[in-house]
GULO-386548 format. One record per residue (C-alpha): residue number from 0; x negated, y, z. Coordinates in Angstrom, 3 decimals, padded with zeros to 6 digits. Each point is the difference from the previous one (the first is absolute). Layout:
BEGIN
<NUM, <X, Y, Z>>
...
//
This chain:
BEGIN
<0, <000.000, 000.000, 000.000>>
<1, <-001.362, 003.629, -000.578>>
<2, <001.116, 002.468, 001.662>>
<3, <000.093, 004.032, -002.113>>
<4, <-002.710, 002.043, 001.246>>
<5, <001.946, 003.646, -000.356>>
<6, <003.128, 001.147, 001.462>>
<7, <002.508, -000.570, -003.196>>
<8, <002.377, 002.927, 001.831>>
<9, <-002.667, 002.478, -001.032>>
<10, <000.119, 001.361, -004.288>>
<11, <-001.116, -003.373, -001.528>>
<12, <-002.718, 001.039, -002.897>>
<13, <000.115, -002.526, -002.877>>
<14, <-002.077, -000.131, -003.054>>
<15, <001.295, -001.824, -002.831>>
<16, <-002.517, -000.769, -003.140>>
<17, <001.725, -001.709, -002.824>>
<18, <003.724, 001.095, -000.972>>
<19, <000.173, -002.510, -002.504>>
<20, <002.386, -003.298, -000.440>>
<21, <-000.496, -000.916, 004.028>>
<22, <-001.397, 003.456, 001.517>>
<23, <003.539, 001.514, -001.694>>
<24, <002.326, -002.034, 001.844>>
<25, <-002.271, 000.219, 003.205>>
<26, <000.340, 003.847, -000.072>>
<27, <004.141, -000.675, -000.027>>
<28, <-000.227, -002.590, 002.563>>
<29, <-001.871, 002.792, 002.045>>
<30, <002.730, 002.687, 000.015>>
<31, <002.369, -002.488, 001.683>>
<32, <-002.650, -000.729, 002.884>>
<33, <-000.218, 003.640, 000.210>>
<34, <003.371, -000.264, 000.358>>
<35, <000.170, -002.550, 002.530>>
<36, <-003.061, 001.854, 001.966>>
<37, <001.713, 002.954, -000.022>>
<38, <003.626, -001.846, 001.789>>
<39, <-002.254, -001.400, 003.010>>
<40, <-001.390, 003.355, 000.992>>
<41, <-003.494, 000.166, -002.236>>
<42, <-000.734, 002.918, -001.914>>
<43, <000.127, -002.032, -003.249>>
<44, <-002.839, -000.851, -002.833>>
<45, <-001.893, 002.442, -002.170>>
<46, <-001.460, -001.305, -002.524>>
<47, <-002.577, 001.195, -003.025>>
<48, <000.674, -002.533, -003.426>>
<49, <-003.113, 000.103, -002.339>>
<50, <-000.216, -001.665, -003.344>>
<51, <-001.857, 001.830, -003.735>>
<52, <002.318, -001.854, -002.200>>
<53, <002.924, 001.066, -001.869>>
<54, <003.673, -001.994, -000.465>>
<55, <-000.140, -002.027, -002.983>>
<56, <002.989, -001.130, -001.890>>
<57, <-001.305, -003.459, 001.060>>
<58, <-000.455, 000.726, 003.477>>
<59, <004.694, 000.259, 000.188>>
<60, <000.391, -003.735, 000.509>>
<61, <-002.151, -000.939, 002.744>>
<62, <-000.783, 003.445, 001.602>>
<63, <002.112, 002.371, 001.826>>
<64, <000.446, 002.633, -002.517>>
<65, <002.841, 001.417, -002.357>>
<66, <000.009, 000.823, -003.540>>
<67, <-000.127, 003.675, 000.921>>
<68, <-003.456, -000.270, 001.844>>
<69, <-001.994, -001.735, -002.989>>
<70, <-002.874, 002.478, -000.729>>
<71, <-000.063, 001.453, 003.559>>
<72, <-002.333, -000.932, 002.797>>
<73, <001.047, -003.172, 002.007>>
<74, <-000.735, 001.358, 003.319>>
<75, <001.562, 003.463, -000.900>>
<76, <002.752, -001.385, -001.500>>
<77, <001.084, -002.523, 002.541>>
<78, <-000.864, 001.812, 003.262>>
<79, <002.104, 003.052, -001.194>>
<80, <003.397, -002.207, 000.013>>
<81, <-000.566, -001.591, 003.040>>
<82, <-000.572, 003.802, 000.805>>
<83, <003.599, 000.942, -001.145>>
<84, <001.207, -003.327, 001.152>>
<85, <-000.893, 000.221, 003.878>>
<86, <-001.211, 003.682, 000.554>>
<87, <-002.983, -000.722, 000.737>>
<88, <-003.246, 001.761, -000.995>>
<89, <-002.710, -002.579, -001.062>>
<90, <-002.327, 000.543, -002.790>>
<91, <-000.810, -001.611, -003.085>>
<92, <-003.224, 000.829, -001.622>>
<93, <-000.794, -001.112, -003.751>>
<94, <-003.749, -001.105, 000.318>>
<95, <-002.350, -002.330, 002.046>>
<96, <-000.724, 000.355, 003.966>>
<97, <-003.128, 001.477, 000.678>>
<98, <-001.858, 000.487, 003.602>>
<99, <001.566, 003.667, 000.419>>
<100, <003.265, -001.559, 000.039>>
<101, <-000.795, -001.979, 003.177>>
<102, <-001.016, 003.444, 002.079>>
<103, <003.615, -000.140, 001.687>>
<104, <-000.005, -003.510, 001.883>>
<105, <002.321, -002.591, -001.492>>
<106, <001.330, -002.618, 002.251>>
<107, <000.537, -002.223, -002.931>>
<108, <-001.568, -000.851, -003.602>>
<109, <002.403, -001.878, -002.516>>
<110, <-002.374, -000.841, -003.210>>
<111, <002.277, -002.028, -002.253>>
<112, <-002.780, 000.596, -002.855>>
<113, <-000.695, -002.785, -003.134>>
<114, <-003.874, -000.773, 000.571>>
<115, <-002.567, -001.112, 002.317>>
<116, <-002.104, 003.162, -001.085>>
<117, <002.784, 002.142, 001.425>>
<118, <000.241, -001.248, 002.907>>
<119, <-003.577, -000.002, 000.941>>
<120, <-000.332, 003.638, -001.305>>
<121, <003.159, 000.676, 002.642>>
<122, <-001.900, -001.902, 002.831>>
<123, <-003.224, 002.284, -000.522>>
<124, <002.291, 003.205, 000.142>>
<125, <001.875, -001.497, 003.499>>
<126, <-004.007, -000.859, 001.819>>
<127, <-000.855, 003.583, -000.923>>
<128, <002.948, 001.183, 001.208>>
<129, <-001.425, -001.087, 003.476>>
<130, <002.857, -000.825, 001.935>>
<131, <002.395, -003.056, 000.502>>
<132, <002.622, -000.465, -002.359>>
<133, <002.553, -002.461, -000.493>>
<134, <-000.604, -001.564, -004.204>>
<135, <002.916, -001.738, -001.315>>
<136, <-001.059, -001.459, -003.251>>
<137, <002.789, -001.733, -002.525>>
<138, <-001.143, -001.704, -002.936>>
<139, <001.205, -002.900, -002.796>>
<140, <-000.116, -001.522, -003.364>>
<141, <002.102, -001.693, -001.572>>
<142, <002.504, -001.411, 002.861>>
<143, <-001.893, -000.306, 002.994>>
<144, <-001.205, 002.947, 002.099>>
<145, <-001.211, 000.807, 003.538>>
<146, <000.073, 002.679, 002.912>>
<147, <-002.853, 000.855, 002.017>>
<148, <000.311, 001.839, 002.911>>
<149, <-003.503, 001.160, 001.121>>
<150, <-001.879, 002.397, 001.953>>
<151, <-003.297, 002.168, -001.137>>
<152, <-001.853, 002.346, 002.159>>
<153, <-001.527, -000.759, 003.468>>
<154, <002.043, -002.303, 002.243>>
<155, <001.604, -001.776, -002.921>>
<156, <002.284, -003.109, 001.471>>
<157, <000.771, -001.191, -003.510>>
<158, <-001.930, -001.334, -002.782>>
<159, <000.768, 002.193, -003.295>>
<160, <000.609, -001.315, -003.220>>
<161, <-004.034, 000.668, -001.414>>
<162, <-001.027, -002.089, 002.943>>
<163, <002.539, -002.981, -000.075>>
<164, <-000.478, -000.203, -003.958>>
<165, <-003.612, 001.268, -000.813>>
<166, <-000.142, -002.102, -003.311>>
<167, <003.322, 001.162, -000.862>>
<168, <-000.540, 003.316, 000.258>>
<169, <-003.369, 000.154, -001.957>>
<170, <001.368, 000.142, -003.704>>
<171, <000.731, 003.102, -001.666>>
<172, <002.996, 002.180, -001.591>>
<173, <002.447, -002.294, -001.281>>
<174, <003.116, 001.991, -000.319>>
<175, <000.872, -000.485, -003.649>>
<176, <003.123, 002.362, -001.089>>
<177, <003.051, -001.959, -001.699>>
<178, <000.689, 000.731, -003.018>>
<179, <003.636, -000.733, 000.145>>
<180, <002.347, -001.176, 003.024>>
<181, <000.402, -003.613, -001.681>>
<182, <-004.040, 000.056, 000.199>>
<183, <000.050, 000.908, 003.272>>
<184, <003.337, -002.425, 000.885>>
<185, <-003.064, -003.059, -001.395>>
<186, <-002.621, 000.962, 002.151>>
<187, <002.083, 000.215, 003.584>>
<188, <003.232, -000.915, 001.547>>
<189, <002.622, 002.427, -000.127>>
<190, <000.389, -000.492, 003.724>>
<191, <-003.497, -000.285, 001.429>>
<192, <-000.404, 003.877, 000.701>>
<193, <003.479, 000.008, 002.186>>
<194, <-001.072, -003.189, 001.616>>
<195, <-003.500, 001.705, 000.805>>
<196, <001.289, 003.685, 001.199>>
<197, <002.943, -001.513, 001.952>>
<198, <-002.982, -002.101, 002.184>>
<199, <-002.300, 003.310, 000.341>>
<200, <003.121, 001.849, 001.176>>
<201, <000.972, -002.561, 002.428>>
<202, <-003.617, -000.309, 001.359>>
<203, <000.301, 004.295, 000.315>>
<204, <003.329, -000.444, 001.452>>
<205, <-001.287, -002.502, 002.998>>
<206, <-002.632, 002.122, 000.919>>
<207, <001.421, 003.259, 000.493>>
<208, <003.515, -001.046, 001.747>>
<209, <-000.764, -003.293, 001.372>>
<210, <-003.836, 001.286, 000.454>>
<211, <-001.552, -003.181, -000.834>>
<212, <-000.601, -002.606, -002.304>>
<213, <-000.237, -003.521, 000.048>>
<214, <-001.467, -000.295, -003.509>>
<215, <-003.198, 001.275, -001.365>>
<216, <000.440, -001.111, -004.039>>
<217, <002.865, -000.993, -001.761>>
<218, <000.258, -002.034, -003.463>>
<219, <002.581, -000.338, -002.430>>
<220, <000.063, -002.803, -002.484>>
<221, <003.155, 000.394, -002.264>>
<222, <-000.878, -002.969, -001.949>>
<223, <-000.040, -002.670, 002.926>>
<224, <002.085, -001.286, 002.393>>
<225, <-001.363, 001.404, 002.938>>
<226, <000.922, 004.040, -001.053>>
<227, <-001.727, 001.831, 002.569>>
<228, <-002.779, -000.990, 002.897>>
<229, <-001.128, 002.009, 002.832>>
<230, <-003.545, -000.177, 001.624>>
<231, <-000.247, 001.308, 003.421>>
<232, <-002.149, 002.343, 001.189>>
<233, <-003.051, -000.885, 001.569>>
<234, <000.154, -000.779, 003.792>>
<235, <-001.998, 002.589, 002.030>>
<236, <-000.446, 000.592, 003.760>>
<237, <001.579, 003.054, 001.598>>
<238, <-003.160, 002.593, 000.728>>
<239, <000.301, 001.321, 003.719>>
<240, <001.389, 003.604, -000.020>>
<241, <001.617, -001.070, -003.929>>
<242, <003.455, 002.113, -000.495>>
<243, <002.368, -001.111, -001.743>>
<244, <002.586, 001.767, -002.019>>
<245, <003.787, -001.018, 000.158>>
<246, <002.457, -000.391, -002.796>>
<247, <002.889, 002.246, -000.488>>
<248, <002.552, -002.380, 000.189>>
<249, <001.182, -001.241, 003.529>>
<250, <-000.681, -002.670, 001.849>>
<251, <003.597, -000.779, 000.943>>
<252, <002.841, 001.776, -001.392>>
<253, <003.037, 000.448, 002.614>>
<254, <003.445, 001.118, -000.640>>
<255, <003.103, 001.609, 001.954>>
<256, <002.390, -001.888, 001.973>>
<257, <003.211, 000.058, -001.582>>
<258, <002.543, 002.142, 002.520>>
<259, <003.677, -001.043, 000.032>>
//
């Protein structure tokens, strides 16, 4: 079991790199925690969406776009309607993260990126960043994919993704645009995004209001029989003088006597 190492009723600072077919729907599945923060008394998420590429035409069948936003930036265009959808004020910024970005503390890093070279150019901007951050990394091919919930920076509990996959991370870029939306229908599942975001937010959701987590990774294989597996988090003795945060959810809900 881990426990969340910063009080989730406090502005929860999220970074999300990737706002593409699984980093879209994450960034949806984040204004309803927001939501859901927000009922139990937090002071809700903010989060900053970062992503270079532009919607495609192809991009409409598997990512979280409309026909209006082809041409625009996918960060832009997607954290502006969740903007207008839940009045919030999160921003969406049309290029890669770089190390000035990281300045303002983030509680969390989301990197739901296509390459191994992308995610070890994110880990070098989080261990100059200096501090410890929470790095949630989603990733997949064709209908399996995984969620790593890590740590980086000094007194890091969990293992991140570079360090429980070294050889997987080594190759390069291999995001390879689709040409069309039946090309890109061949190369994945139509569901294996949703099935990916939908375990990230859940794995979000458990640590801010139940403020812990039982699991550590999480892998989905849409092509077996066994959908999804959890691995647990690594056991790991209680320092003396450790706090520990608490979820925002109560322990025990209790409800009014009925008066005749």
């Amino acid at each position: 079991m881990h426990t969340i190492t910063f009080d989730p009723r406090v502005p929860c600072q999220i970074i999300l790199v990737g706002v593409g077919g699984t980093g879209s729907l994450i960034l949806t599945h984040l204004v309803r925690l927001d939501q859901a923060v927000r009922a139990l008394g937090g002071a809700g998420l903010w989060v900053r969406a970062f992503d270079p590429d532009r919607v495609s035409v192809s991009n409409l069948s598997r990512q979280n776009f409309a026909p209006g936003d082809v041409g625009r930036f996918k960060a832009v265009a997607l954290t502006e309607r969740c903007n207008l959808y839940a009045g919030l004020n999160w921003e969406g910024h049309g290029r890669v993260l770089e190390a000035g970005d990281l300045k303002l503390a983030s509680h969390l890093v989301i990197s739901a990126v296509d390459s191994g070279q992308a995610r070890r150019e994110l880990l070098e901007l989080l261990e100059g960043a200096g501090r410890l951050t929470y790095w949630l990394d989603c990733g997949n091919d064709a209908a399996c994919g995984q969620v790593v919930l890590g740590q980086v920076g000094g007194g890091a509990a969990l293992p991140h993704v570079v360090t429980l996959d070294p050889s997987g991370m080594a190759g390069g870029e291999d995001d390879v645009p689709s040409c069309s939306a039946a090309e890109a229908l061949l190369r994945q599942h139509l569901f294996i995004n949703p099935a990916v975001a939908l375990q990230a937010a859940q794995m979000i959701g458990d640590l801010l209001l139940s403020g812990q987590t039982e699991s550590a990774a999480v892998f989905v294989n849409l092509s077996g029989t066994a959908r999804v597996l959890a691995a647990p988090v690594p056991k790991k003795r209680k320092k003396r003088g450790e706090v520990r945060m608490a979820g925002l959810l109560p322990t025990q809900i209790t409800t009014p006597q009925e008066t005749l």
